[in-house]
ZAVEXGU-129115 format. One record per residue: residue in three letters; x, z, y of N, C-alpha, C in turn. Coordinates in steps of 0.001 Angstrom, whole numbers, plus 500000, padded with zeros to 6 digits. Layout:
! ZAVEXGU-129115
  code      nX      nZ      nY     caX     caZ     caY      cX      cZ      cY
   ala       X       Z       Y       X       Z       Y       X       Z       Y
...
This chain:
! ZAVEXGU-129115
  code      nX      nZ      nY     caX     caZ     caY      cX      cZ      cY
   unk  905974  287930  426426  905259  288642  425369  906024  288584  424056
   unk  906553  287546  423890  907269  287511  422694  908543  288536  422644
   unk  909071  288347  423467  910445  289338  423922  909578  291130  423448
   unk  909012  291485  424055  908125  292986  423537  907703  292666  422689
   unk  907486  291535  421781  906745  292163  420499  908473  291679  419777
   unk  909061  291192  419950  910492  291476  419051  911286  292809  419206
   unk  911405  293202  420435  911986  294334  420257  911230  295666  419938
   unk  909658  295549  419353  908667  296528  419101  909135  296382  417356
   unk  909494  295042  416986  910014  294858  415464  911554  295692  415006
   unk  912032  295026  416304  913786  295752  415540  913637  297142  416051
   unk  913071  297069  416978  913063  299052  416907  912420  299891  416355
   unk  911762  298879  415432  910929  299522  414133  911313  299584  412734
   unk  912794  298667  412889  913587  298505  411855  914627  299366  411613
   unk  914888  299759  413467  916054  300378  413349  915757  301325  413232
   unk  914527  302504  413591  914351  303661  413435  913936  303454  411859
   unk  913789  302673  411191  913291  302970  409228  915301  302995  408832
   unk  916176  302101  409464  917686  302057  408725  917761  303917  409312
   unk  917558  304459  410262  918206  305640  410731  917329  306438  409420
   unk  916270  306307  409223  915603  307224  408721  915947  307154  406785
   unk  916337  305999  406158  917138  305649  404996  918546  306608  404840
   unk  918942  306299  405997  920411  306417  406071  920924  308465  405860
   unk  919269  308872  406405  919686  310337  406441  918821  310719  405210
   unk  918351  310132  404642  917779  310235  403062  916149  311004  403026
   unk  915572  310125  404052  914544  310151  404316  913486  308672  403622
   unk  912611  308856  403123  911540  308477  402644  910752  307647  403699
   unk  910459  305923  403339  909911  305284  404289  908896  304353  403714
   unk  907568  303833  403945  906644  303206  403489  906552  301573  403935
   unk  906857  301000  402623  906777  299601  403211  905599  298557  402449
   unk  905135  297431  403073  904121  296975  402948  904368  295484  402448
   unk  903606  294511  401476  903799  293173  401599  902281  292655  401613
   unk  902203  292291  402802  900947  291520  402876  900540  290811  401848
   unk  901294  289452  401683  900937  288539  400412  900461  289372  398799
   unk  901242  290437  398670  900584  291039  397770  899562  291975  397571
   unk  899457  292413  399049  898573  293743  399219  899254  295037  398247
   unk  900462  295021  398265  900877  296311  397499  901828  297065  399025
   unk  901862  298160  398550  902491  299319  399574  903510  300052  398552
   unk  904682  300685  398911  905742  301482  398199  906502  302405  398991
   unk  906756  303465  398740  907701  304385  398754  908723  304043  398992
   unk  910344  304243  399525  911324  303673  399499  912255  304943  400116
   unk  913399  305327  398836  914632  306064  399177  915608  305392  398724
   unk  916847  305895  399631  918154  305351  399388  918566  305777  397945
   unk  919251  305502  397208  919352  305903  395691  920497  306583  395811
   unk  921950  306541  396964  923009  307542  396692  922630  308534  397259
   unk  921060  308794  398284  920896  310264  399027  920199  310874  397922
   unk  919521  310519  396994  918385  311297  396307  919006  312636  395767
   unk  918088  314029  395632  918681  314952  395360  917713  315123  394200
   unk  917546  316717  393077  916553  317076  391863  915651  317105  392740
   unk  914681  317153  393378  913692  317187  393935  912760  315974  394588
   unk  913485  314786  394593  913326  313786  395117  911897  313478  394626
   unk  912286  312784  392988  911195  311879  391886  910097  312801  392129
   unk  910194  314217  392271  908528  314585  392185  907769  314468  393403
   unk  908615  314798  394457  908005  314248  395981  907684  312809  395886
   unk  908508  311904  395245  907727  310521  395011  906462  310765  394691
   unk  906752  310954  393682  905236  310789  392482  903926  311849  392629
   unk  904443  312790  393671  902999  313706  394036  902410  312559  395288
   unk  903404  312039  396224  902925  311396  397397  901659  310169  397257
   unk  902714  309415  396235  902534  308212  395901  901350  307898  394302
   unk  901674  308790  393896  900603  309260  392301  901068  308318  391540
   unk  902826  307892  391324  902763  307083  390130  904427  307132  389758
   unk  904356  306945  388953  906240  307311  388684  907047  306598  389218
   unk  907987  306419  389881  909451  305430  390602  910089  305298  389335
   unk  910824  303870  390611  910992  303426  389510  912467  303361  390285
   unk  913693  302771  389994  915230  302508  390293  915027  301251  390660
   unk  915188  300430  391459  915839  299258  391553  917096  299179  392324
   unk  917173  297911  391691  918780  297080  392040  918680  296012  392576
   unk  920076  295648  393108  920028  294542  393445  920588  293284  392268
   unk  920361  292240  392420  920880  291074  391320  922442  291292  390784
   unk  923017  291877  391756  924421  291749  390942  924926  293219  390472
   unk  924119  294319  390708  924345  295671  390187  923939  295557  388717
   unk  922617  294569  388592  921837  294785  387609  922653  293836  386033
   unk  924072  292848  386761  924239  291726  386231  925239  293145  385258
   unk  926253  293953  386689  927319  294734  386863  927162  296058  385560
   unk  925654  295866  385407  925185  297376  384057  924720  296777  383101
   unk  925196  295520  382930  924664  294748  381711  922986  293845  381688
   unk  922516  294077  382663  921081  293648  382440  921393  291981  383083
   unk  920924  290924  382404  921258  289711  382612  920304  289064  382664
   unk  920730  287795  383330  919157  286996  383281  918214  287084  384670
   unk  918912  287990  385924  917849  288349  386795  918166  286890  387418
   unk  916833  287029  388446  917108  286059  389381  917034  286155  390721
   unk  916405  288247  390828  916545  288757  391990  916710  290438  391337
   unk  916232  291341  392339  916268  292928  392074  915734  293252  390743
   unk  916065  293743  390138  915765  294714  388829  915107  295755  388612
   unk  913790  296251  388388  913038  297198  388372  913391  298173  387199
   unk  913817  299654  386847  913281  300361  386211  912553  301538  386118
   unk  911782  301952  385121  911164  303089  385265  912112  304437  384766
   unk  912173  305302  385622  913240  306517  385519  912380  306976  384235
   unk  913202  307622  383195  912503  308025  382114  912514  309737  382601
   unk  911842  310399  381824  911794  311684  382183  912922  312569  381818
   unk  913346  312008  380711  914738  313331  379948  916094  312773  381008
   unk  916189  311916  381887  917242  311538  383042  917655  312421  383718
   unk  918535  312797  383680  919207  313909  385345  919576  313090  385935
   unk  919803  313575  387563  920858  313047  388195  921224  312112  388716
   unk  922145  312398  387920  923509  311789  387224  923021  310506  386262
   unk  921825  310331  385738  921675  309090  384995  921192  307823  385815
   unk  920686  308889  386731  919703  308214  387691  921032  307139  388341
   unk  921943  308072  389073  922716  307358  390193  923987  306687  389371
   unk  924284  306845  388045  925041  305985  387582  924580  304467  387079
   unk  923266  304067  386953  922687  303407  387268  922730  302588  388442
   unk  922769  302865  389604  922917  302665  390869  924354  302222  391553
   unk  925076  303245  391127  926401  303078  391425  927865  303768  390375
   unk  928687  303092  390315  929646  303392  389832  929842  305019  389479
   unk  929817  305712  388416  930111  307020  389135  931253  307341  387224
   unk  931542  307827  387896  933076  308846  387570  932942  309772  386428
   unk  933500  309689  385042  933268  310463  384230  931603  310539  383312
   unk  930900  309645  383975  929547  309666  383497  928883  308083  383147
   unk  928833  308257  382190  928290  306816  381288  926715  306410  381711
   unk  926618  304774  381534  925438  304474  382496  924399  304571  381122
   unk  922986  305500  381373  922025  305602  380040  921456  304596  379824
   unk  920896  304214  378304  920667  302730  378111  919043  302397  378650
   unk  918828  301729  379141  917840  301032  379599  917114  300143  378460
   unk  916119  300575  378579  914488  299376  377714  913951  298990  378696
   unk  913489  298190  378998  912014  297177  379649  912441  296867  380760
   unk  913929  296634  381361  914156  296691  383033  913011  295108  383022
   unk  912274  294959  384415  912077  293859  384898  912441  293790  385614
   unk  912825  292014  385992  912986  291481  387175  911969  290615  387827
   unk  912679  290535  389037  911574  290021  390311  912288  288721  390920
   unk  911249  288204  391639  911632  286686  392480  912170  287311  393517
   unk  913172  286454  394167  913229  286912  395293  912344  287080  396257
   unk  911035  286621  396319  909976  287052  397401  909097  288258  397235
   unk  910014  289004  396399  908845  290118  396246  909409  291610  396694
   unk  908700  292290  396838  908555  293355  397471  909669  294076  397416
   unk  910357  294281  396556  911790  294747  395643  913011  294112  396360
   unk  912470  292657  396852  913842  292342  397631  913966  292745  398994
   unk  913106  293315  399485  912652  293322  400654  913271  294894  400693
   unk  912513  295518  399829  913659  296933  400011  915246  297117  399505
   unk  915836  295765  398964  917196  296032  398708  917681  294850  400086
   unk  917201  294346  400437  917732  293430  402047  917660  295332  403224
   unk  916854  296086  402779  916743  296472  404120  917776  298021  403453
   unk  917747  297945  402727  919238  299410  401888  920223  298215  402787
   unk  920841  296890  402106  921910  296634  402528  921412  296365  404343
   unk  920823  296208  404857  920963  296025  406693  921342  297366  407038
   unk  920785  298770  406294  921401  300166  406343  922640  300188  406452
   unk  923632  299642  405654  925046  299866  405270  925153  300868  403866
   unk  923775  300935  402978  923637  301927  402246  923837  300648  401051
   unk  924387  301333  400174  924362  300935  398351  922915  300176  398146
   unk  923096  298931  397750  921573  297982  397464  921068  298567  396257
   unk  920185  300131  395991  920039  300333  395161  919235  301931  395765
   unk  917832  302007  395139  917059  302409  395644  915776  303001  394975
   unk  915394  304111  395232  914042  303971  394110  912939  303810  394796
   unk  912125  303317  394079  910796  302616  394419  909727  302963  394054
   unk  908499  303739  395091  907511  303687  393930  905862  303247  394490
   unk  905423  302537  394046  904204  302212  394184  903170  303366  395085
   unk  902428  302916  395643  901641  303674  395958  899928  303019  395642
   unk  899731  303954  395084  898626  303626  393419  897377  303907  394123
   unk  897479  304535  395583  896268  305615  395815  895285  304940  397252
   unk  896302  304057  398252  895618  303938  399219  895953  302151  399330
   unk  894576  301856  399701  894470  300374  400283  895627  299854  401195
   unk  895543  298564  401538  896513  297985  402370  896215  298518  403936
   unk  894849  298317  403991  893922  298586  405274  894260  299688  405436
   unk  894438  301122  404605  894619  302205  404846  896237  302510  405211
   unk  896929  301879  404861  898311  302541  404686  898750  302503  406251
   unk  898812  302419  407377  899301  302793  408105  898602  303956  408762
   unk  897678  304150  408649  897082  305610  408918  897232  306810  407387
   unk  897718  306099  406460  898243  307182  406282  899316  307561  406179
   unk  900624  306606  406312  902031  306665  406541  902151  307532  407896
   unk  901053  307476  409134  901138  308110  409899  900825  309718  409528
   unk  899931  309728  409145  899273  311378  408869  900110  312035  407674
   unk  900982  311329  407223  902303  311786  406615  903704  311560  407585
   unk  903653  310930  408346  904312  311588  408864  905830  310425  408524
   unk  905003  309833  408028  906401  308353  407452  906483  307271  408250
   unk  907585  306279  408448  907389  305427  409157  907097  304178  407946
   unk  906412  303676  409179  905910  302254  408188  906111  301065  408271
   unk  906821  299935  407579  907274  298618  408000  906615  297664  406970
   unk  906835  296682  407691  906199  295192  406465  907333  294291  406145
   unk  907100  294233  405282  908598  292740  404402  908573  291627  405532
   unk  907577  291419  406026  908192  290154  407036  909043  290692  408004
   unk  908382  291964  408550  909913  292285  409497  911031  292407  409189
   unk  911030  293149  408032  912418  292858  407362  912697  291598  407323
   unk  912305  290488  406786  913041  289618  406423  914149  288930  407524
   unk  912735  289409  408739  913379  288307  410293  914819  289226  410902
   unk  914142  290547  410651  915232  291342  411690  916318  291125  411850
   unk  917146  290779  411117  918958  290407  411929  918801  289042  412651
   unk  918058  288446  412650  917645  287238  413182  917245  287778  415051
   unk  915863  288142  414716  915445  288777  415869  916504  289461  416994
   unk  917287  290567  415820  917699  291165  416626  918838  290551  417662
   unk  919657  289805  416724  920571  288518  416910  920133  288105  418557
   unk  918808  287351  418496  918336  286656  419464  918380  287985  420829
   unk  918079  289306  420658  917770  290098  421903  919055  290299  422508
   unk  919849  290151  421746  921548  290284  422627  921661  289987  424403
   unk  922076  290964  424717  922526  290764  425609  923571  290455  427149
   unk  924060  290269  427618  925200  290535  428183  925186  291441  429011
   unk  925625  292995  428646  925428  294185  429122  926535  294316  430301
   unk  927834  293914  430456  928922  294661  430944  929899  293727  430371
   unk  930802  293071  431824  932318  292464  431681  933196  292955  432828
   unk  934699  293448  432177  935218  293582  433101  937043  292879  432835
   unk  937893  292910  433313  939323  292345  433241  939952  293410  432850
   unk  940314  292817  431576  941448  293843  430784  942490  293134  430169
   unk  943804  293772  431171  944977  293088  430343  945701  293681  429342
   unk  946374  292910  428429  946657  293211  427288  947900  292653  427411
   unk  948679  293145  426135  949887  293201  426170  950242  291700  425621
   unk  950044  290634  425448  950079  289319  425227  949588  288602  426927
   unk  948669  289215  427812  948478  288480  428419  947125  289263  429770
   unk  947920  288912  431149  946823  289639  431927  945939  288781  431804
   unk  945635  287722  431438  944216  287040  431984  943552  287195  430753
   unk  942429  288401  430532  941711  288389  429979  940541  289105  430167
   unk  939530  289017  429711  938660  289387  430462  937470  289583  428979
   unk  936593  290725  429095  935978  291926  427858  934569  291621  428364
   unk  933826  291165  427167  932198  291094  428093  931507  291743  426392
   unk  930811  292689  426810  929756  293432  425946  928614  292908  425742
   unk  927955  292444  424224  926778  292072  424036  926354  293302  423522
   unk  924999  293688  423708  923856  295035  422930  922795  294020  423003
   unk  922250  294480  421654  920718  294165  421362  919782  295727  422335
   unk  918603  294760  422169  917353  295145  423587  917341  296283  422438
   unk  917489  296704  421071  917101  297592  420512  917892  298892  419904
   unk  919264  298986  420887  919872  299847  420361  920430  299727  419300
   unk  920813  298969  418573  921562  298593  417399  923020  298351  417750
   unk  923795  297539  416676  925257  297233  416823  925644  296492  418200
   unk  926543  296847  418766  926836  296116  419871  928435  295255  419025
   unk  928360  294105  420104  929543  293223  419842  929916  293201  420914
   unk  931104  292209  420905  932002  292055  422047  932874  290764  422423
   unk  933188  290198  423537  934118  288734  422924  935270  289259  423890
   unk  936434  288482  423712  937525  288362  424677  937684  286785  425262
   unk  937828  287000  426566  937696  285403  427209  938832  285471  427905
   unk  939758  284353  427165  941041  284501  427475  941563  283031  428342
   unk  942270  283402  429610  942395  281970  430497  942643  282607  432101
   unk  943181  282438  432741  943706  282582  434190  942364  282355  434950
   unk  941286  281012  434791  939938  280695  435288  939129  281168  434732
   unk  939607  281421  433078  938300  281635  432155  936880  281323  432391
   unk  937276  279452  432793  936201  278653  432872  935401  278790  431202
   unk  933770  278919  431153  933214  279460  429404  932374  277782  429930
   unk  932356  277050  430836  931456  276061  430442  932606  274559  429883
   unk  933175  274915  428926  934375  273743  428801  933887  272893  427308
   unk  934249  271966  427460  933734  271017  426328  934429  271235  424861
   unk  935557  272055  424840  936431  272064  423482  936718  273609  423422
   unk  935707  274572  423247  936503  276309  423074  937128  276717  422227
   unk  938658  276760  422586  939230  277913  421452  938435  278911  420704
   unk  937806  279174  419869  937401  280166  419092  937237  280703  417940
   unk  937518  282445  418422  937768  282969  416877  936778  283702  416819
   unk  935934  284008  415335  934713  284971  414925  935593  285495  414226
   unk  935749  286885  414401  936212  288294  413973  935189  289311  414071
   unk  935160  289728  412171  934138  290648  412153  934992  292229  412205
   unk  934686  292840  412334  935151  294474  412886  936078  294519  411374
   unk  937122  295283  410941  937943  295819  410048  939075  296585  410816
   unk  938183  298304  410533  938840  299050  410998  940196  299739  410557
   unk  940375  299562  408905  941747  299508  408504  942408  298787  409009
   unk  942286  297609  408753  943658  296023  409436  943831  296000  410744
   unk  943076  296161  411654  942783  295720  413083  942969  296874  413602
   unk  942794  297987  413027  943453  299446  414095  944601  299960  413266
   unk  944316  300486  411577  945554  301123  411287  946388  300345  410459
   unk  946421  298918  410479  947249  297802  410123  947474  297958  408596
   unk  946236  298070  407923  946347  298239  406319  947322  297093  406196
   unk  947907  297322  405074  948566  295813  403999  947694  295603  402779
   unk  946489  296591  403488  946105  295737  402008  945030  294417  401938
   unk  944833  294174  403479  944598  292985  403611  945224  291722  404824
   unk  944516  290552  405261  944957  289887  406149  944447  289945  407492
   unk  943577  291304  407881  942407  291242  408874  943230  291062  409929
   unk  943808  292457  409978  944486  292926  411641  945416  291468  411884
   unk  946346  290974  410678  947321  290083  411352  946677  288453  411487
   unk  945558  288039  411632  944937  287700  411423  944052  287558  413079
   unk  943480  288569  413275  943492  289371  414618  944583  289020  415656
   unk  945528  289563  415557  946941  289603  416296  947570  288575  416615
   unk  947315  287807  416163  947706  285699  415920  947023  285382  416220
   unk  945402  285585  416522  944604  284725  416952  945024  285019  418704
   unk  945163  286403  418635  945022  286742  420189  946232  286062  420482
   unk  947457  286153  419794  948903  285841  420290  948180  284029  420850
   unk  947812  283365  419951  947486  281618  420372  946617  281862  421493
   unk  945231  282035  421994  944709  282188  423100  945591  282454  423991
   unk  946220  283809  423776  947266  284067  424961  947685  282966  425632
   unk  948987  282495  424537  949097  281722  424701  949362  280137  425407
   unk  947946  279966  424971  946808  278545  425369  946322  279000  426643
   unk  946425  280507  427319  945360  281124  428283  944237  280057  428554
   unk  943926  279500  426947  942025  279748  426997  941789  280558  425700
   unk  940317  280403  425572  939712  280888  424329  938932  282115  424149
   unk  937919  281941  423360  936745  283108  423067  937082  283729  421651
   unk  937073  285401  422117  937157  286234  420463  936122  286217  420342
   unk  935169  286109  419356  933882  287132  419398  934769  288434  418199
   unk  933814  289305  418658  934359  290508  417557  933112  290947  417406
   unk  932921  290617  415777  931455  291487  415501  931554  292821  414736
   unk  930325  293320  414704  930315  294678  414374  930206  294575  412824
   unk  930691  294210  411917  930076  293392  410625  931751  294236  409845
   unk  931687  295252  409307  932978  296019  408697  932814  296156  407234
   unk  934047  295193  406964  933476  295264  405495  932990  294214  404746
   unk  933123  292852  405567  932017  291817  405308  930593  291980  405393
   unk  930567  292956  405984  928720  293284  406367  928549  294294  405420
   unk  929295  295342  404664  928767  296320  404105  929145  297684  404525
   unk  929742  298045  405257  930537  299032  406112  931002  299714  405268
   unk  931968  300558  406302  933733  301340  406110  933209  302078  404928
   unk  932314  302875  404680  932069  303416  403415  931967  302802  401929
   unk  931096  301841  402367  931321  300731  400976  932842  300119  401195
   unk  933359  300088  402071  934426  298931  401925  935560  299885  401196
   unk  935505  300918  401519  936482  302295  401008  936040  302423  398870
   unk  934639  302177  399280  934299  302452  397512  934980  301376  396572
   unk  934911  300095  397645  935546  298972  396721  936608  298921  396611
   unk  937565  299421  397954  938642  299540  397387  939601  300544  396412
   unk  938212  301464  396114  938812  302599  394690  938430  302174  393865
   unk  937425  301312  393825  937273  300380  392565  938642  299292  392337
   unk  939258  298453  393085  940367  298117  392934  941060  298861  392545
   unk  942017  300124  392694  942541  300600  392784  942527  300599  390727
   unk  941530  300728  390313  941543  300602  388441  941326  299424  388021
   unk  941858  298155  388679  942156  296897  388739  941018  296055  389138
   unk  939751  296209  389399  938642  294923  389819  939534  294711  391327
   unk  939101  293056  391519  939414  292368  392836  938736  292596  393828
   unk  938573  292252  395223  937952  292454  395854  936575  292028  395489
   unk  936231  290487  395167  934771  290110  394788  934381  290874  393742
   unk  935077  291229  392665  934399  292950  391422  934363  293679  392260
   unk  934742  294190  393013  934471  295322  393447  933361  295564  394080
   unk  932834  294653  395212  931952  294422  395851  930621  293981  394773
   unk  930858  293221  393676  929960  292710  393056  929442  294138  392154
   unk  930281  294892  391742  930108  295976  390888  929523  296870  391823
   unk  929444  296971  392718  928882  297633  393896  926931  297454  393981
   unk  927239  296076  394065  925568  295896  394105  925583  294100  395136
   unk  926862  294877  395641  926641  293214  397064  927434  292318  396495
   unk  927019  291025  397347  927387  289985  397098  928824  289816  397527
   unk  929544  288982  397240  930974  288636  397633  931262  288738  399690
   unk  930632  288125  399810  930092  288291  401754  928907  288081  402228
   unk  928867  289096  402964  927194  289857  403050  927012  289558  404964
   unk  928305  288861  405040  928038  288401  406895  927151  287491  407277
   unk  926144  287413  408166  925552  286137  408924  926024  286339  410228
   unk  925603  285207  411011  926676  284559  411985  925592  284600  413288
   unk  924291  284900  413107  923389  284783  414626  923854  285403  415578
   unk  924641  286499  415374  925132  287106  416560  926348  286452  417381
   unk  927079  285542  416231  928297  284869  417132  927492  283611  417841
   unk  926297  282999  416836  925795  282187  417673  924923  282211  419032
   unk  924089  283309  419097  923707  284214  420290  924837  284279  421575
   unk  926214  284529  421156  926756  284832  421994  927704  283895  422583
   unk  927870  283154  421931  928580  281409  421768  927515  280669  422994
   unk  926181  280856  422413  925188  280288  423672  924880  280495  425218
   unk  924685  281946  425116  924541  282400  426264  926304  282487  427214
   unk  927129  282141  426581  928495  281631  427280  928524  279994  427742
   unk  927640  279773  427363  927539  277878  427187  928509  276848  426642
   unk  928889  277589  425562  929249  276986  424616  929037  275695  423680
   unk  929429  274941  423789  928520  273599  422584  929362  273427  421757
   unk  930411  273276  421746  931640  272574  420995  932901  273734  420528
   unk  933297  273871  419458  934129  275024  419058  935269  274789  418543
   unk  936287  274962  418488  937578  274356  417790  937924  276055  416977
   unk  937440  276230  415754  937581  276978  414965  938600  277666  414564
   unk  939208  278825  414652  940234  279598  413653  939799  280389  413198
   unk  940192  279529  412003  939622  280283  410606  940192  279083  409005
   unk  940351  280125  408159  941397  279597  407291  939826  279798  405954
   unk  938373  280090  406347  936852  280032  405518  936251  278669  406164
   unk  936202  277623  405188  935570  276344  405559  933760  277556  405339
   unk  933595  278225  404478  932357  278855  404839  931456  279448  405826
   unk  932790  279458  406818  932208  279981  408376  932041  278968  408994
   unk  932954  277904  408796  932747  276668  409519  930993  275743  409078
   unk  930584  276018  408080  929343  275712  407373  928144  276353  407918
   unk  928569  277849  407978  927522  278680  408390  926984  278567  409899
   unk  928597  278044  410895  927829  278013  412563  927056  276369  412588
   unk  927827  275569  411730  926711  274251  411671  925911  274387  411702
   unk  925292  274848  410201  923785  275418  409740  922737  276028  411187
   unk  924382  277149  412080  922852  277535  413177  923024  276674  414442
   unk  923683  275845  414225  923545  274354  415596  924710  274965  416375
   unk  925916  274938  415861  927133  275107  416376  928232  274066  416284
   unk  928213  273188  417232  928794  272170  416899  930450  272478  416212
   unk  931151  272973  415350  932571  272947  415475  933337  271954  415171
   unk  934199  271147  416023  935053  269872  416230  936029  269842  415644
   unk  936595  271022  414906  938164  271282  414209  937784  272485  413760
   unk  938855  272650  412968  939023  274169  412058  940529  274147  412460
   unk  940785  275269  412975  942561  275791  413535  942605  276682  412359
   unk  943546  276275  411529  944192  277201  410191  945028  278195  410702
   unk  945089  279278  410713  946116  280181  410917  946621  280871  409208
   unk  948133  280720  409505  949209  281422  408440  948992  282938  408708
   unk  949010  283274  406929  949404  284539  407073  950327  284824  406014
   unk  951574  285276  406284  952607  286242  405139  952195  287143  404175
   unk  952193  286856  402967  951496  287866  402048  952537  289204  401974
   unk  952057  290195  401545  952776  291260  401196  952761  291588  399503
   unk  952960  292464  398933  953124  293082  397594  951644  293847  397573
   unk  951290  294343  398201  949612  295164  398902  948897  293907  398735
   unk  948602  293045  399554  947741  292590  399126  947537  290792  398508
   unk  948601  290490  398418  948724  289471  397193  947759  288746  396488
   unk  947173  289998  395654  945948  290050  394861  944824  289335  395827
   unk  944878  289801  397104  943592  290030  397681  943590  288652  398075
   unk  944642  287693  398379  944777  286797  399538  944911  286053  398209
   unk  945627  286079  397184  945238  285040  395704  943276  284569  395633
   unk  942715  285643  395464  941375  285957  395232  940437  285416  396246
   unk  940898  285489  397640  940162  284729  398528  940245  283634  398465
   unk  941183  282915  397918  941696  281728  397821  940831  280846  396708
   unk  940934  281489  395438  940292  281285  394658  939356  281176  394125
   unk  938543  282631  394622  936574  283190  394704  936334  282615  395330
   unk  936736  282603  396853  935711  282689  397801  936508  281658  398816
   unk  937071  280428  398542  937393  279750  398631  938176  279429  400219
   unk  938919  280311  400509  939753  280156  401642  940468  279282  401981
   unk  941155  278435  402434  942194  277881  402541  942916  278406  403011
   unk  944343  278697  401832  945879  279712  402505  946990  278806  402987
């Protein structure tokens, strides 16, 4: 029973990210408060949007942000999302420069922004923009007109889908847990025939992952596993950017397994540090007029790394995994599989050669976000 009522949650999550993502309008709920809201993506909104809010809903939207967009436009002091009320003389263009970076157009000055705790309703719709892959930045608007009791009959008879902040909160969790082992078969690679490709999918149609199990026996019940967590980076790892350390990074891990013929890849679906190829592309044109990778991302709306790890731990388990001998040059990953009961016994440092490209980037990890190079 539990298994059907989790995947009745993430497939209730995932059809509200599909329905965000195409700039569709979704109704969400917080019990503890008994309030209900409106919720659009803030880079889909078109001139027509705010009044379809505010006829639906009977009360004006408002913009929110997330904590570090709001830090990124001058508003200081938050300690979670940032509320404002769109003023009426706003186009646009005032609206979404607000929101996001935009080009040639100055951000309009703001009176009365409030902020919120993180347990409130506001965070709940900028957690579920970023599980989208959409800009944490969103407008919001109350719905002034119908009870708590009422709102899912009438999210239905409109025709909206309807979610509650607790599902949000759990869902990458949940979904994490429904993983499954769909499909393995033997694929050799040019380092090494003994390897072998096993597919995890969640019960709900969401991101699928993948590991490589590398070894002649590719015995997975062994007391010490080679392993690397690799999140997806489709520049480095397919078209061999320089402008970071992903792909070679990648390529060295596989070259040592080879190798060793042992060891587990996981490869998650997580591009971008968890904000995908579109954001990861915005940040890097934000570099491009000198912010680092963490400005860029921070000026964005997200945090420096926006990855969690249930899915490597999901898949670490159901391999029977206990014990991990780590590569990885982030004592932060090594922290994060502790935290979810991952024993790791060592951290394997892997070298990487800087280039003139990305220098900056591999200084900055070093420094921000505390890598060891």
């Amino acid at each position: 029973m539990k298994i059907r009522m989790g995947n009745t949650l993430t497939v209730k999550i995932e059809r509200a990210i599909s329905e965000l993502r195409r700039g569709g309008k979704l109704v969400i709920s917080d019990i503890n408060s008994g309030m209900s809201v409106l919720l659009v993506a803030s880079e889909l909104i078109e001139n027509h949007t705010i009044d379809e809010l505010s006829k639906l809903a009977r009360s004006r939207p408002n913009v929110i942000l997330s904590k570090n967009r709001s830090k990124a436009i001058g508003i200081s002091g938050a300690e979670g999302p940032c509320s404002i009320l769109i003023k009426n003389f706003w186009n646009l263009d005032d609206i979404l420069s607000l929101c996001m970076p935009l080009a040639n157009h100055s951000i309009p000055k703001v009176d009365g922004a409030l902020t919120e705790s993180y347990n409130g309703i506001a965070s709940s719709c900028i957690l579920l923009l970023r599980q989208s892959r959409l800009l944490p930045a969103g407008l919001m608007t109350i719905i002034s007109n119908v009870s708590l009791e009422q709102i899912n009959k009438w999210a239905f008879d409109k025709n909206l889908i309807h979610v509650n902040t607790s599902d949000i909160k759990s869902y990458e969790k949940v979904s994490a847990d429904s993983l499954f082992m769909s499909v393995k078969a033997k694929v050799p690679i040019l380092h090494t025939e003994n390897c072998e490709i096993i597919i995890f999918r969640p019960k709900d149609g969401g991101n699928e992952h993948f590991c490589m199990v590398f070894g002649k026996n590719r015995t997975l019940k062994c007391e010490q596993a080679l392993v690397r967590i690799h999140s997806q980076c489709i520049t480095g790892d397919v078209l061999d950017s320089l402008k970071c350390d992903c792909g070679q990074q990648l390529k060295q891990s596989i070259k040592l397994m080879a190798k060793a013929d042992e060891g587990i890849l996981i490869y998650l679906a997580q591009e971008g540090r968890d904000i995908g190829l579109l954001n990861k592309l915005r940040a890097y044109s934000l570099q491009e007029d000198g912010m680092d990778t963490v400005e860029a991302n921070e000026d964005l709306g997200f945090n420096d790394d926006e990855r969690l790890y249930y899915p490597a731990k999901e898949i670490l388990v159901q391999l029977g995994i206990k014990n991990v001998k780590l590569i990885t040059n982030n004592p932060k990953k090594v922290e994060h599989l502790k935290n979810l009961g991952i024993n790791v016994i060592k951290r394997v440092p892997i070298k990487i050669n800087p280039n003139k490209h990305n220098q900056k980037y591999l200084e900055t990890k070093s420094k921000k976000s505390g890598h060891i190079l």
